[in-house]
N, C-alpha and C positions, 0 to 999 in steps of 0.2 A: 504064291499064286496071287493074281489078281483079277477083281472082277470084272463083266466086259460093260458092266453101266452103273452110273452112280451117280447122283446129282445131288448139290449143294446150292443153297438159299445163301443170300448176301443181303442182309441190311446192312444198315449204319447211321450211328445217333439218330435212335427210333424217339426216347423222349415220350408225353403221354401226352396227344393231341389228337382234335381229330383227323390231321393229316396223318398222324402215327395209325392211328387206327386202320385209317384207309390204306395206309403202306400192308399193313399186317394181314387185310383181310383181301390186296388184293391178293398176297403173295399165298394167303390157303385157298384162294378159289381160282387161281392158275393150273388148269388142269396139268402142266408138268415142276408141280410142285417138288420140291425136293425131298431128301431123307435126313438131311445134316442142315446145321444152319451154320452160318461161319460169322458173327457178329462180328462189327471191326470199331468198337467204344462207343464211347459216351452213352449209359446208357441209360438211367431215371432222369436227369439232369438235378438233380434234387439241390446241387449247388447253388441254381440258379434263384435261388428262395431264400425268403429271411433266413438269417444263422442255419445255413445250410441244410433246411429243414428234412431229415433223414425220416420223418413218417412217412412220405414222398415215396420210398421206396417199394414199400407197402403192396399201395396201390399199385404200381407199376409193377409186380412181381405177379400180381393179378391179373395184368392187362396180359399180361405175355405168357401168363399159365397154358391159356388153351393153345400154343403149339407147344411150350417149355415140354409140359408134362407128357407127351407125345412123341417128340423127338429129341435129338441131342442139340444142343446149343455150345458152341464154341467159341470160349468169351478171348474178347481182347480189350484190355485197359485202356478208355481215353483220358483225355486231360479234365472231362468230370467226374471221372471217377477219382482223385485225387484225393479232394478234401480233406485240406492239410487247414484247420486253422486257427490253430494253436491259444488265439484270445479266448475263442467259446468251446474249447479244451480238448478241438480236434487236433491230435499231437502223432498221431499215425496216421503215414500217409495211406488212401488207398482202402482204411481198413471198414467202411461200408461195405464195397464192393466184395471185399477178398470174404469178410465177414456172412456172406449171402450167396456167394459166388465160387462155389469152390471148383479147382482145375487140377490135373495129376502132374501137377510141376516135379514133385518129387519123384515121381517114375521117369521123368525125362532128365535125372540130372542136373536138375536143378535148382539155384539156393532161393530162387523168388515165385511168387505165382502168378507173376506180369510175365513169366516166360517157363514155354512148354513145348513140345510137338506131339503131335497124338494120329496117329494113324487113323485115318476111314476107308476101307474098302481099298482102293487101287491110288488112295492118294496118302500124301507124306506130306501134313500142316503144322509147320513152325512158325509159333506165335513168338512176338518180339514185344516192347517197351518202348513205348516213344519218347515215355517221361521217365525213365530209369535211366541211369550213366550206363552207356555204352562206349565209353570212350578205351584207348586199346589197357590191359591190364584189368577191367573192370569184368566183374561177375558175366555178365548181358556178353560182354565181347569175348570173354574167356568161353564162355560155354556155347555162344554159334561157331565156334573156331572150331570145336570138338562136335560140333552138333551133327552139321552139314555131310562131312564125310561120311559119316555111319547110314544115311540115307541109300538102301539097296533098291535101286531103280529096277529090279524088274521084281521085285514084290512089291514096291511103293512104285509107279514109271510118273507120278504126278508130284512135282514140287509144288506147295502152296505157301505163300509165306503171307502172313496177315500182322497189318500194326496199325496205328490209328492216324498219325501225320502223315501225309502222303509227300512222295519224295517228289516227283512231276506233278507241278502242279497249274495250271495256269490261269485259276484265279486269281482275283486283287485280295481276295482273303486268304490270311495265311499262307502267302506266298515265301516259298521257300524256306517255311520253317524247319522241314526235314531236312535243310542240305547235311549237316553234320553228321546225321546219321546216315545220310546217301554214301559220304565220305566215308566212311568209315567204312559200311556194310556192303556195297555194291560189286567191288573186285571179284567179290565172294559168290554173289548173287550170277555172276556171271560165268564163272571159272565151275560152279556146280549146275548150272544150266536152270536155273529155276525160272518154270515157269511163266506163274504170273504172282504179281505183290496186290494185296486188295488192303486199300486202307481207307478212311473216313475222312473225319473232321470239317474237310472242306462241305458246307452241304448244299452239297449240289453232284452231279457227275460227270466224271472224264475217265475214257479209256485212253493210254499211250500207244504209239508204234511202239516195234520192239528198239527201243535205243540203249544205249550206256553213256555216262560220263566219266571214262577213267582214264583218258589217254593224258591227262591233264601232268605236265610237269615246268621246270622254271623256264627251260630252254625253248619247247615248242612252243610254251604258251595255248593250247589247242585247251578250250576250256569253256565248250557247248556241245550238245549232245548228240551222237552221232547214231545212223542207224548200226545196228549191231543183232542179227539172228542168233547172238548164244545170252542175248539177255531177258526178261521177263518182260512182259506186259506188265502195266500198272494202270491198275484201275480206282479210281477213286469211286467210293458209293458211300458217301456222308449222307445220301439226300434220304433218310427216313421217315423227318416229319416232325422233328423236334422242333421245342417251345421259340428259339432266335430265329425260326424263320427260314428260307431259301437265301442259297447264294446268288446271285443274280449281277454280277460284278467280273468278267472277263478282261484280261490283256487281248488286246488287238493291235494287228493282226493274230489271229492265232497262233501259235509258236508251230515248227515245223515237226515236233514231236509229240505232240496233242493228235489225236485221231478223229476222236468228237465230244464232245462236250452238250452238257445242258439243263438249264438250271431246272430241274423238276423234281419233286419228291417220286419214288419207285423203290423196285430192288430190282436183282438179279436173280440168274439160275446160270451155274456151270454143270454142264449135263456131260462126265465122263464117258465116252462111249466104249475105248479100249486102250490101248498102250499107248495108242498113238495119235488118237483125237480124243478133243472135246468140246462141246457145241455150244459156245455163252448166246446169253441172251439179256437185255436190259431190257424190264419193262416200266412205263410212267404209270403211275396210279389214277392220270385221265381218261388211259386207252382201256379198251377193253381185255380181259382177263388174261387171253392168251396173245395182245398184240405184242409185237417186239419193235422198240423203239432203234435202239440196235445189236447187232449180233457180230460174232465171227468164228470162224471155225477156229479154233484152236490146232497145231499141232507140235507135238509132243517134243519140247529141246532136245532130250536125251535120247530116246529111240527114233523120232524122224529121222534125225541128221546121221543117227548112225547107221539106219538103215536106208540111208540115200548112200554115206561115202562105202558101205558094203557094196552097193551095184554098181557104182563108178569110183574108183577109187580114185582117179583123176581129180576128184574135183575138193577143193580146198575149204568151202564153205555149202552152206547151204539155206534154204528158206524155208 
């Protein structure tokens, strides 16, 4: 069974500012606040600070108490949560975070806690590793290989898949740090129909069209991103509020698989309606509570299109 409404909160690299602040508190006084929050990394920045000053945490564990302790938070590892540095006797990668931050990696079969999926209500959310080897034969690759198929779309009918480097990206920052992991992970993302990918880092925001990049071989040479209805949206929502600031740095023209972009701190809301929709919405932290900066109707990879080629079976694709 699945439920017929459900809505999820999205930050990313919240960080402890007053623009964090102002992210967090527009996002409790949106009147279609959600139930789940789906964090996509970096999250004290505590890195960013002499010898990677870990008291840092602390504080920041307090700032986020007043939703923590209320709802679920669904963590994803960025590249500050790392802190690996081995001279001031940080020798474990990770182990702040993992240390304060605990996830049911082990219920999902898995050897790390950089990777998990965990069911909410009428959706199926696999967290991934941005900074963990994913290369093929490795843990990360072994265990989405196995992950993906077990996903029963009509008790789960929502893929969500969350990691922190964003694979489209078309800022000047961080541009195309994901591809190796796009390479890798994407055939996959598309052949099990997932949704949408929500990742960080970048801060600032961009939603994608639905595209893929995997027709790419030695002979065609075809090796830019084509639209494609069996693959996800990606959305980038780094823009939380953290200490480095806004992104504010675009390729121009904008690339033709960018949908909108812009550099403002905010969050989201993906507001599950049924099998078959669900209703996003990005809001900026300047506009007022319930303004939406932009939106789209989501519909469902796996059940639209199946229940498009049920009424015409003519028809070879779908939107």
């Amino acid at each position: 069974m699945y439920l017929l409404t459900f809505k999820l909160n999205l930050p990313g690299d919240l960080g402890q500012t007053f623009d964090s602040n102002r992210t967090l508190t527009h996002y409790e006084l949106n009147p279609r606040k959600g139930e789940t929050v789906l964090f996509v990394g970096d999250l004290s920045y505590a890195d960013d600070h002499t010898n990677h000053d870990n008291v840092r945490w602390d504080p920041w564990g307090r700032f986020v108490e007043r939703s923590v302790a209320y709802q679920p938070w669904i963590w994803t590892a960025g590249n500050h949560e790392i802190d690996f540095v081995p001279e001031i006797g940080g020798t474990k990668p990770f182990k702040p975070h993992t240390k304060r931050y605990h996830v049911p990696y082990k219920a999902s079969g898995s050897t790390a806690p950089f990777l998990y999926s965990i069911k909410r209500a009428s959706a199926y959310i696999i967290v991934l590793a941005s900074y963990f080897a994913y290369g093929k034969y490795t843990p990360q690759y072994q265990w989405l290989e196995q992950e993906l198929p077990k996903v029963n779309r009509s008790e789960t009918p929502w893929l969500i898949v969350l990691l922190h480097s964003p694979w489209y990206n078309s800022y000047n920052y961080h541009y195309m740090e994901g591809e190796s992991m796009r390479v890798m992970f994407e055939p996959w993302f598309v052949k099990y129909k997932v949704d949408v990918v929500f990742a960080g880092h970048v801060h600032a925001y961009e939603r994608s069209e639905r595209v893929s990049n995997i027709a790419y071989n030695l002979i065609n040479g075809i090796c830019t991103p084509v639209r494609d209805q069996s693959a996800p949206v990606y959305i980038t929502i780094g823009d939380g509020g953290n200490i480095e600031g806004i992104a504010n740095n675009m390729t121009y023209p904008q690339p033709d698989y960018s949908a909108y972009g812009e550099d403002s701190f905010g969050h989201a809301i993906f507001d599950i309606k049924n099998r078959t929709r669900a209703y996003y919405s990005w809001h900026r932290n300047q506009d007022g509570y319930a303004m939406e900066a932009d939106s789209l109707w989501f519909f469902n990879r796996y059940w639209h299109q199946k229940m498009i080629l049920q009424s015409n079976p003519t028809m070879n694709c779908c939107k």
